[in-house]
Every structure is written in structure tokens, then in C-alpha cells.
Backbone bond lengths (Angstrom), bond angles and torsions (degrees), N, CA, C in turn:
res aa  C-N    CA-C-N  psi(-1)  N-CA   C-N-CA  omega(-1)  CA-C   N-CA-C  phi
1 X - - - 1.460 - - 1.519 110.03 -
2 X 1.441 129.47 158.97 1.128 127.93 -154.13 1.605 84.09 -102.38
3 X 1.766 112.81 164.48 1.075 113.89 -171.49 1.515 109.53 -98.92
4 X 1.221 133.67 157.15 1.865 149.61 -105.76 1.956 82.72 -147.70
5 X 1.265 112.11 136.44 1.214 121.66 174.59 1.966 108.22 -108.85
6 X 1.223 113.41 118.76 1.542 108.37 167.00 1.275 118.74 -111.95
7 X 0.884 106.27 126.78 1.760 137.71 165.68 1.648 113.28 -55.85
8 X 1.075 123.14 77.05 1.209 138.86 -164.13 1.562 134.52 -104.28
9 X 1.247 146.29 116.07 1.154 152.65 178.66 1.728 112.30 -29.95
10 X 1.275 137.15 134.52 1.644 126.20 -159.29 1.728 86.68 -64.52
11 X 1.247 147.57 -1.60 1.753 147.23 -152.13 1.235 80.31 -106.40
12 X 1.126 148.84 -40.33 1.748 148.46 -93.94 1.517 79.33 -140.28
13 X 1.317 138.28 -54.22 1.435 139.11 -127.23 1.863 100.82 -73.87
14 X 1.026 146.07 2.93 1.235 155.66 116.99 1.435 136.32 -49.18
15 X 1.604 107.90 -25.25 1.487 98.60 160.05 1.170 123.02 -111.05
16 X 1.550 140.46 -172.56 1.205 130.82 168.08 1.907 103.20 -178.56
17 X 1.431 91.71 -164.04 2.026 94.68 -168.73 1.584 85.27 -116.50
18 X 1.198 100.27 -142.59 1.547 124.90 178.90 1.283 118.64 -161.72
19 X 1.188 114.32 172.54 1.477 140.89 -164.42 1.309 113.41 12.91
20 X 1.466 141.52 146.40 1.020 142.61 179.69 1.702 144.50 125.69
21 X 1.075 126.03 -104.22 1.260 129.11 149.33 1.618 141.72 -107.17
22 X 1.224 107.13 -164.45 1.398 97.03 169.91 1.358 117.54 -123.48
23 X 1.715 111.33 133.22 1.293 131.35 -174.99 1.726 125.41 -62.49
24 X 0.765 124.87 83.48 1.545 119.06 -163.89 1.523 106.61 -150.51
25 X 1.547 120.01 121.74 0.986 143.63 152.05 1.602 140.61 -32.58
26 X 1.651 122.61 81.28 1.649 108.32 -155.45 1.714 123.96 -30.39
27 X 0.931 137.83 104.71 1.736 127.44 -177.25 1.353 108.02 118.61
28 X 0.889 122.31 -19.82 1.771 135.49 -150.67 1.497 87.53 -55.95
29 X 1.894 117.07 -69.44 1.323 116.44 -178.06 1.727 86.45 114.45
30 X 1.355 122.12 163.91 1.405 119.39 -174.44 1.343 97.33 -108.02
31 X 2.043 85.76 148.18 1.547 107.23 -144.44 1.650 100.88 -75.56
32 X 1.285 133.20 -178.15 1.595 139.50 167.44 1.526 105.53 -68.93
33 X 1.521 131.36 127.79 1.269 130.25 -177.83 1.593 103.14 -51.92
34 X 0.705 156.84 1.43 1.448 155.12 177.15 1.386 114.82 -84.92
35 X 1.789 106.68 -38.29 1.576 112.45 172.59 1.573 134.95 -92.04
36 X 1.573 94.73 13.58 1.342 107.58 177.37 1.468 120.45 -114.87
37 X 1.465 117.77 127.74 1.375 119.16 -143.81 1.738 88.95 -132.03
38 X 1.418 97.28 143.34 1.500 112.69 -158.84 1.509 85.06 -119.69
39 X 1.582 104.91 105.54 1.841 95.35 174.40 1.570 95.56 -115.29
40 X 1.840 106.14 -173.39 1.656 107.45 172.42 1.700 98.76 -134.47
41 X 1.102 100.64 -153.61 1.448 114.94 -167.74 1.526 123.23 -74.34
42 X 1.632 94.37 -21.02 2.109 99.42 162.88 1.262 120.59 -91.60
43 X 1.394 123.82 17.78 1.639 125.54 153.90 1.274 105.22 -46.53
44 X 1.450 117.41 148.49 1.474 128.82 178.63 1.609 107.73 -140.80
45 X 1.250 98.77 126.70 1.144 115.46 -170.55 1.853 101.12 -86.29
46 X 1.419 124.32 152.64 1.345 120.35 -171.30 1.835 105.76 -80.41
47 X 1.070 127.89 165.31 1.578 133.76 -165.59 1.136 102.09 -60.79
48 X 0.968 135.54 170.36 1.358 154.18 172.22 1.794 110.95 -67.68
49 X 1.035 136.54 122.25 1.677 141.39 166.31 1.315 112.07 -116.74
50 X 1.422 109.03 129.28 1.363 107.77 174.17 1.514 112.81 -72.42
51 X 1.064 133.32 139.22 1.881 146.10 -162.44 1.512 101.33 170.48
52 X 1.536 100.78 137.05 1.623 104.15 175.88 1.799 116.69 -83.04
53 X 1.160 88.93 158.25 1.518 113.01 -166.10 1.590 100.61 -76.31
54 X 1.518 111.28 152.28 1.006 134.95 143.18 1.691 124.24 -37.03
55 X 1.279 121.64 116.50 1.625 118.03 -173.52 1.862 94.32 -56.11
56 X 1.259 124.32 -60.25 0.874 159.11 162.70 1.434 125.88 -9.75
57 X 1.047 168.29 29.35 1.966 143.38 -140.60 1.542 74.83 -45.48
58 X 1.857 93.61 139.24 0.782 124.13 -166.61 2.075 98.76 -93.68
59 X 1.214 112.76 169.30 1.535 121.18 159.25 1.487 131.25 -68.40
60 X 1.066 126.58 140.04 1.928 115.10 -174.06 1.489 71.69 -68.03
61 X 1.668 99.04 167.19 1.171 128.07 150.34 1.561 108.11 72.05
62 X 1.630 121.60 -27.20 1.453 127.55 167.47 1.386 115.01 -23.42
63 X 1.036 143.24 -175.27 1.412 152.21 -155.72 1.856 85.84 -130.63
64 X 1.444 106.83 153.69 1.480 125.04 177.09 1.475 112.78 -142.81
65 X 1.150 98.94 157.38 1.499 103.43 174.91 1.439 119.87 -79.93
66 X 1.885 121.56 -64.75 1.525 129.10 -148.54 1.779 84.43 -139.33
67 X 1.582 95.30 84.36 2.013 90.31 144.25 1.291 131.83 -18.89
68 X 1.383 115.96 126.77 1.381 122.50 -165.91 1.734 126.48 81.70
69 X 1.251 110.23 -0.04 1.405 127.22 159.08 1.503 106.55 -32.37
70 X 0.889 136.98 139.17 1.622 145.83 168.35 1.341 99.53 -123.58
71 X 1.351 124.35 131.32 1.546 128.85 157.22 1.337 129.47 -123.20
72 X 1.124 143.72 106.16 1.333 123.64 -177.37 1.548 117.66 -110.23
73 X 1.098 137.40 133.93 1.620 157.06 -153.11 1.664 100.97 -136.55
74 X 1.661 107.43 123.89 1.437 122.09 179.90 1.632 116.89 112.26
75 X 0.904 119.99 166.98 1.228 147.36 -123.17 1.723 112.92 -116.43
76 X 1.307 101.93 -38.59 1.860 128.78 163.54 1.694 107.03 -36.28
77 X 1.360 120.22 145.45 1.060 119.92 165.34 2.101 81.59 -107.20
78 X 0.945 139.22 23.78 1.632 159.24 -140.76 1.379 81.75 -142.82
79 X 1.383 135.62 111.16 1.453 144.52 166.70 1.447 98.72 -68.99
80 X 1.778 107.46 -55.70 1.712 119.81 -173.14 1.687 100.06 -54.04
81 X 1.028 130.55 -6.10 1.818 136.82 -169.87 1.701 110.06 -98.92
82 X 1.325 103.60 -48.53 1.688 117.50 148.37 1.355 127.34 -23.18
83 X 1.487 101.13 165.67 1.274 111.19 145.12 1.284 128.48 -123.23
84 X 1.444 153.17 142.41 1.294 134.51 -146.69 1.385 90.86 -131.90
85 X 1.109 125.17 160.14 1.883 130.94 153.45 1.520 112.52 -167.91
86 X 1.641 72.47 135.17 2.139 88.68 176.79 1.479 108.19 -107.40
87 X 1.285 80.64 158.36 1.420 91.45 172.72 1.623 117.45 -98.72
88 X 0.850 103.31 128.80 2.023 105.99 -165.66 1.682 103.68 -116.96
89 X 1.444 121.11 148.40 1.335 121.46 -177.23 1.522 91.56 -114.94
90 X 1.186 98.62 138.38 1.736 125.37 176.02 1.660 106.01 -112.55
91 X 1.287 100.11 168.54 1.428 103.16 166.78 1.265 139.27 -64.34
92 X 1.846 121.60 -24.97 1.660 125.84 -167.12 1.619 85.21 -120.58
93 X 2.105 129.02 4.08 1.229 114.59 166.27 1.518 102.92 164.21
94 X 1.341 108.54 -152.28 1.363 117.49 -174.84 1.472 118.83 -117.34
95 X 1.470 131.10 127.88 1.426 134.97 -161.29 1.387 95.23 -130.84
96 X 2.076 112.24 150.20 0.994 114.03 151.82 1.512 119.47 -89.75
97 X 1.220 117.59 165.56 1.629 137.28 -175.25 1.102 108.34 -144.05
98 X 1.641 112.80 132.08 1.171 116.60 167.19 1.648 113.80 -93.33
99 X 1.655 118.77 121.05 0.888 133.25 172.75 1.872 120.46 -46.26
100 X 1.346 122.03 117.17 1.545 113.73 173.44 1.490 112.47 -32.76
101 X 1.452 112.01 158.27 1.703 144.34 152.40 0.980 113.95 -118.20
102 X 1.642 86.63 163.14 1.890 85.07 168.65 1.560 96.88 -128.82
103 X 1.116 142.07 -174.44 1.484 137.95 -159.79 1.178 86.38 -70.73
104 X 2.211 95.27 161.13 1.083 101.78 165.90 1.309 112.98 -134.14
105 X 1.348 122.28 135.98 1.534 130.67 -144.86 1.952 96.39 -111.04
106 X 1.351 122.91 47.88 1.212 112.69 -159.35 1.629 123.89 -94.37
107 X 1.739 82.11 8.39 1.570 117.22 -169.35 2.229 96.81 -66.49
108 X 1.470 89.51 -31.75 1.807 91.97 -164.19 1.523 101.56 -89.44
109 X 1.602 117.90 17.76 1.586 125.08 171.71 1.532 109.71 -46.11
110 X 1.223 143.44 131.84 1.535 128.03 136.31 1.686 118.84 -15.73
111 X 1.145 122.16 126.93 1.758 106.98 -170.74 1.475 107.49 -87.43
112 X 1.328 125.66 -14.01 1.398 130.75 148.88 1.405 137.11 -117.20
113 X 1.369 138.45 91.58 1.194 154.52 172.61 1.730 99.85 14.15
114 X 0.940 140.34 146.40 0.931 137.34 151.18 1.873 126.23 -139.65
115 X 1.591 130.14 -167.97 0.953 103.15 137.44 1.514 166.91 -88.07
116 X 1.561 133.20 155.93 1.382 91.60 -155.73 1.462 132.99 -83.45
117 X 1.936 107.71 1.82 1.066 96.17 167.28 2.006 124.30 -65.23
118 X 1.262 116.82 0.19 1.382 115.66 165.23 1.131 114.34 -62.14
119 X 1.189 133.59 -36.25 2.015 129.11 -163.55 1.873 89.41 -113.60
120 X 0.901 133.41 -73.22 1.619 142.42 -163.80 1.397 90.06 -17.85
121 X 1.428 98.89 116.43 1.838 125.94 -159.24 1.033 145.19 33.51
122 X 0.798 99.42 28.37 1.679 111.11 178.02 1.851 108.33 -94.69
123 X 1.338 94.47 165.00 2.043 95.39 -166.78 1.699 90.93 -71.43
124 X 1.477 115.15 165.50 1.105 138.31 169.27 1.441 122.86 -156.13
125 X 1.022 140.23 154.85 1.502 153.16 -165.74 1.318 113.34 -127.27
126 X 1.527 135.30 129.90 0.875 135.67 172.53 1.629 112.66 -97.09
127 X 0.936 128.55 26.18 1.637 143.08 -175.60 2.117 116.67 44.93
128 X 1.109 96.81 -133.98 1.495 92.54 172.00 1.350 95.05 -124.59
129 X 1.291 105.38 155.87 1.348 135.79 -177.62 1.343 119.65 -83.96
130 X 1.434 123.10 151.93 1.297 107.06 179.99 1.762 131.10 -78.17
131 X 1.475 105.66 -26.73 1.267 136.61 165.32 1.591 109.46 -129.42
132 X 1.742 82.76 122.67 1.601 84.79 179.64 1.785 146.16 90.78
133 X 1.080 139.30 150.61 1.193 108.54 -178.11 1.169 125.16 -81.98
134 X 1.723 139.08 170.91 1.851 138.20 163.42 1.592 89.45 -62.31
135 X 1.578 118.07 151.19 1.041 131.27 162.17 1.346 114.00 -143.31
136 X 1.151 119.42 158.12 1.854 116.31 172.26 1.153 124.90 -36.31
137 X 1.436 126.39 -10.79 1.409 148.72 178.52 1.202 135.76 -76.24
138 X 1.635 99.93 -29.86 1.410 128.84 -162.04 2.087 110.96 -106.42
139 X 1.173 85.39 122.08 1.964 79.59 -166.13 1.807 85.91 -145.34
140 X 1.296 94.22 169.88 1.532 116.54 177.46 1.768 115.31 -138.97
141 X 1.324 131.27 147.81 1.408 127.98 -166.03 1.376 87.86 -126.37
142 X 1.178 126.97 132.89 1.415 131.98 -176.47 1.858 106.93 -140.28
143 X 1.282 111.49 143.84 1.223 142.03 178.33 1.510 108.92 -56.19
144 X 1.964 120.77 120.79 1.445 100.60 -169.87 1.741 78.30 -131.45
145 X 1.457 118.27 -162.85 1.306 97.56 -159.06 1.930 88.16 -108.62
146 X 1.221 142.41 16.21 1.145 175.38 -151.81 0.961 133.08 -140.26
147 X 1.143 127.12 -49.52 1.789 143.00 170.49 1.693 119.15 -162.66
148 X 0.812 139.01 -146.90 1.213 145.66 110.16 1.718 152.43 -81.63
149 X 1.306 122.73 166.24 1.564 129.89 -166.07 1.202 120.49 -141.15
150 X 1.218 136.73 79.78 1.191 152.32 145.78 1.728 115.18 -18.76
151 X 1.299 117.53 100.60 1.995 115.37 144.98 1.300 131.42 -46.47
152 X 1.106 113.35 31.42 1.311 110.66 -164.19 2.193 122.07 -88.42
153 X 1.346 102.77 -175.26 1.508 115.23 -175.02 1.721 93.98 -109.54
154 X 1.150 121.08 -21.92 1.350 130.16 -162.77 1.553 133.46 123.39
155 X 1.307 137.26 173.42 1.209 110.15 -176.50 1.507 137.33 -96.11
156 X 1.691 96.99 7.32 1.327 112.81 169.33 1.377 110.01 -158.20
157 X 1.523 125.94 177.25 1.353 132.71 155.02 1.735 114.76 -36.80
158 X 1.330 116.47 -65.54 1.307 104.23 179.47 1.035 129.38 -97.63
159 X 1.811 122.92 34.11 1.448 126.17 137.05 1.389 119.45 -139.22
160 X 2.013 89.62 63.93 1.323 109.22 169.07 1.703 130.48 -52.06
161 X 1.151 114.79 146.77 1.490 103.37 169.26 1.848 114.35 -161.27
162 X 1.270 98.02 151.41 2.053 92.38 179.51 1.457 102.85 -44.17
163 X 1.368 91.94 154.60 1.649 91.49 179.30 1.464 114.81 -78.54
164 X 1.199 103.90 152.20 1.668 105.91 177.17 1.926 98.25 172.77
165 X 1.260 100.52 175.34 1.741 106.70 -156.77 1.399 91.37 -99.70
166 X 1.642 96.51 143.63 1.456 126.01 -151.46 1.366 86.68 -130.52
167 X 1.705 135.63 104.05 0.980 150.13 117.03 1.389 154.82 -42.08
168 X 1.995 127.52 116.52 1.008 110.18 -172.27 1.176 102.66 -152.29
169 X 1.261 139.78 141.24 1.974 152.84 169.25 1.010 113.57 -116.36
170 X 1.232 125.78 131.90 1.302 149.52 -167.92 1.462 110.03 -67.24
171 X 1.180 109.97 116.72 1.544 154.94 -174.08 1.338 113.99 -65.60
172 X 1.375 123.72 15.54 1.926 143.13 175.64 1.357 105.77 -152.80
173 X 0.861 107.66 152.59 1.788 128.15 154.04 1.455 109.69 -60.26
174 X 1.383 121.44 -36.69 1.399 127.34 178.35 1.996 126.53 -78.92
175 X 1.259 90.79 10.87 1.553 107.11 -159.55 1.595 95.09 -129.31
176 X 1.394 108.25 118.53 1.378 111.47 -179.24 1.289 121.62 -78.97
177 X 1.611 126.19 160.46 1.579 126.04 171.97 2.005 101.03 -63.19
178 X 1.128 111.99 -66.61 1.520 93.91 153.15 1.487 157.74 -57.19
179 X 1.304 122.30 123.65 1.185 115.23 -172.21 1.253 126.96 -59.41
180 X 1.789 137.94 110.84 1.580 114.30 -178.60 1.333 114.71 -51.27
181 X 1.340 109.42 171.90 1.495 120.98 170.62 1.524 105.98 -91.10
182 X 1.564 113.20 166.62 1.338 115.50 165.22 1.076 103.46 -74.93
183 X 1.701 107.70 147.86 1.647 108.10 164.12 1.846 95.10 90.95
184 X 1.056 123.31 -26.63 1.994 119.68 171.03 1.439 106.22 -51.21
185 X 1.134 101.28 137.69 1.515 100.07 152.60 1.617 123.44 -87.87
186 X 2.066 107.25 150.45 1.305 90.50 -176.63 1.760 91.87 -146.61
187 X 1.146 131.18 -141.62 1.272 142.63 150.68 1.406 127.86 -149.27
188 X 1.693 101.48 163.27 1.488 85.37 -175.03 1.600 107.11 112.75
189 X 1.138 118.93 172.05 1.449 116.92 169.93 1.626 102.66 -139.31
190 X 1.274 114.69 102.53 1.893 131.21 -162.41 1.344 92.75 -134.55
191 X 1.474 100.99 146.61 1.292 134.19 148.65 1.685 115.84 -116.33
192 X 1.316 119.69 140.62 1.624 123.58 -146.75 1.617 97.85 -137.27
193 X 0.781 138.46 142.80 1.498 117.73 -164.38 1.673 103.51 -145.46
194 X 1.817 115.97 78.94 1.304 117.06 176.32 1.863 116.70 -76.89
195 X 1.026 98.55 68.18 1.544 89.16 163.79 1.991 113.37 99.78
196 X 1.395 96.51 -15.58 1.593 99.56 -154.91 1.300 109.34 -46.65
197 X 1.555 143.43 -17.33 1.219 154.19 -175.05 1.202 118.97 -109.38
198 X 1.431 127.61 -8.46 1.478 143.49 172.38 1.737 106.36 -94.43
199 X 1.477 110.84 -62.10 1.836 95.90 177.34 1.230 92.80 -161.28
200 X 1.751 90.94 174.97 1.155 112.31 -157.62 1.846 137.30 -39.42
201 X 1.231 96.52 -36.61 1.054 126.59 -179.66 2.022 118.16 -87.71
202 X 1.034 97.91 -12.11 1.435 104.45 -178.22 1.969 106.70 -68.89
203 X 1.620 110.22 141.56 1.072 115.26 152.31 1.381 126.35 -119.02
204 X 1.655 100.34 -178.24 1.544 114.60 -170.46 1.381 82.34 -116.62
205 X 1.698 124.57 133.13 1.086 118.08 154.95 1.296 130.46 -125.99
206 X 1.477 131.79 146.75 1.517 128.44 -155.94 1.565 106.97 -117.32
207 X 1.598 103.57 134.24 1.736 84.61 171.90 1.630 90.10 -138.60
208 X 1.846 77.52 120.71 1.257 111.40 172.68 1.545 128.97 -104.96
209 X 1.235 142.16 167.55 1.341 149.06 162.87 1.743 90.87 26.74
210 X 1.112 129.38 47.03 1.291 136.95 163.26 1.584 122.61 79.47
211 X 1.614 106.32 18.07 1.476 112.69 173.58 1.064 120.64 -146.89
212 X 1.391 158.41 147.38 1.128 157.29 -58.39 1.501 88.04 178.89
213 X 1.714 117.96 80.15 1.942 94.37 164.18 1.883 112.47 -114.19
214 X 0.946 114.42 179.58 1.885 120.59 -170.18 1.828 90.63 -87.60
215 X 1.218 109.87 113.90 1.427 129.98 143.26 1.499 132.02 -42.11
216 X 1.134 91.01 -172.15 1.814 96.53 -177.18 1.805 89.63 -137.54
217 X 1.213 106.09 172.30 1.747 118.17 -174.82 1.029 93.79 -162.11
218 X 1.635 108.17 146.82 1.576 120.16 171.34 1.405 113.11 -108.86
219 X 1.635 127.36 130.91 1.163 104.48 -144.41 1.955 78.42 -137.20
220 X 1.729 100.85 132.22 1.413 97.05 167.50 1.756 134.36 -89.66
């Protein structure tokens, strides 16, 4: 992906996201060349902290409280369909950032939820893209009324497969047919497991100290 320009506070001008668009504030006016920071795709965003979210999606560049904030805003069980923002610590304070995407193809959803034994393997198409061609790369996670279903090729190079929809429902009573968002509040101490070992797009999600952040999975 090509690299993403942020519009950054003169404190800020050392950190930044990756790939994507450009960060800019409606009215703002364009920033002083000094505050615009040209990052790429090995920006690293700080770990995940549990802290509650903004009612709100918050503003790029807004002021934050606790580094490592995760927020997620929208409707997607599709993170890439979202909107994401961290909270990043700078030098004169604390800024939000919106975390990169990569397209989101949410157009090739089922148009009514269903269950997922209806799609779970069967072929699927992700149509044409708006920029660019579909590639083995390119998948969508869509809302079923049960779990979710992934378009996918698989979840990596070496457990490739034709494309077709990759189905999965949560494996507890304590684990919802919807995926939380980052940054939700929940209770309890759960691990929730959307897909992270099936495709690309799948997460592991943890709810900790009363909020909901994306995990890691070990996958054989």
C-alpha cells in the first residue's frame, strides 16, 4: 500500500500511521511543511490499553487521555469496514490517530443476515474493486445471524485455498453472534475467537479490566 500523509501537531511530527490517506481536519486550512509527516507501513502503533472510549469517533489529531487507547466506531463485524483510532503519546502530549485500512469490499455482504450453515463453503466472489484488481489478498467478513463469514482465499499463503466463504460462531454462551468493537465495554475476563485462524481478516478478542481489545492467536 502506498504510504498515508498525517497532518500532525508540531509535538506529533515524529509520530504517525501508515498507508492510506490523508489526515486533515475540515477548516483546519493546510498544515506548515514542518507538521506534515510522511510515514510507511512499519509505523507502530503503541499496544493496546484497556481505557474507555470516546461516546463520540473521536477527531485526528484531538487530544487523548491514556496511550494505547484503541477505539473502534461502525457497524462491520469487518474491522477494515470501520474506523479505528489510537491514542499515541507525543512529546508536548497525547493525540488521536487513525489507525490504517485496507479496502473495504462490504458491497459482496449477503443483503440479509442469514444462517451460517447457508454460505460455510461454498464459492463466492468478491466482485470488482474500486481501484485496482481482486487478488488473493482481498476478503470481506460479513455479519450472519449466528456468527460470521468471511470471502476469503484462506488465512495465509500456506493454507491457501479457492475462494469461497469461511464460516464461524462462537464456541461459548459467553461469546456473542456479534463481534465487540475495540474500545466496548464488557465484563468478565473472555477470550472470543472471530475467525483469527480461518482468514485474513478474522480476530481474537479479549475483554479485559472491562473493555474489549484485539488479541493475538497462535495459529498452526
Amino acid at each position: 500500500m502506498s504510504a498515508r500523509v498525517v497532518v500532525l501537531g508540531p509535538a506529533l511530527v515524529a509520530l504517525g500511521a501508515a498507508c492510506g490517506d490523508v489526515y486533515a481536519e475540515p477548516g483546519a486550512g493546510p498544515p506548515p511543511e514542518s507538521a506534515v509527516f510522511q510515514s510507511d507501513a512499519s509505523a507502530v502503533f503503541p499496544r493496546e490499553l484497556p481505557s474507555s472510549c470516546p461516546a463520540q469517533r473521536p477527531q485526528v489529531n484531538a487530544p487523548c487521555s491514556v496511550p494505547g487507547s484503541t477505539c473502534e466506531y461502525g457497524a462491520s463485524p469487518d474491522m477494515q469496514c470501520n474506523r479505528v483510532f489510537a491514542c499515541v503519546a507525543g512529546v508536548g502530549g497525547n493525540a488521536w490517530l487513525e489507525r490504517p485500512s485496507d479496502r473495504c469490499l462490504a458491497r459482496a455482504c449477503p443483503k440479509e443476515p442469514a444462517d451460517t450453515l447457508t454460505l460455510d463453503g461454498r464459492p463466492c466472489d468478491l466482485g470488482d474493486a474500486d481501484a485496482g484488481a481482486i487478488t488473493d489478498a482481498d476478503e470481506v467478513v460479513c455479519p450472519m445471524s449466528n456468527g460470521i463469514c468471511a470471502c476469503t482465499t484462506g488465512p495465509d499463503g500456506a493454507h491457501a485455498h479457492a475462494r469461497q466463504w469461511v464460516c464461524v460462531r462462537p464456541t461459548t454462551a459467553d461469546c456473542r453472534a456479534r463481534r465487540p468493537r475495540a474500545g466496548e465495554a464488557c465484563s468478565g475476563d473472555l477470550w472470543c475467537d472471530y475467525g483469527s485462524c480461518k482468514f485474513k481478516r478474522g480476530v481474537l478478542m479479549q475483554c479485559t479490566s472491562g473493555i474489549w481489545l484485539t488479541g493475538g492467536a497462535s495459529c498452526n
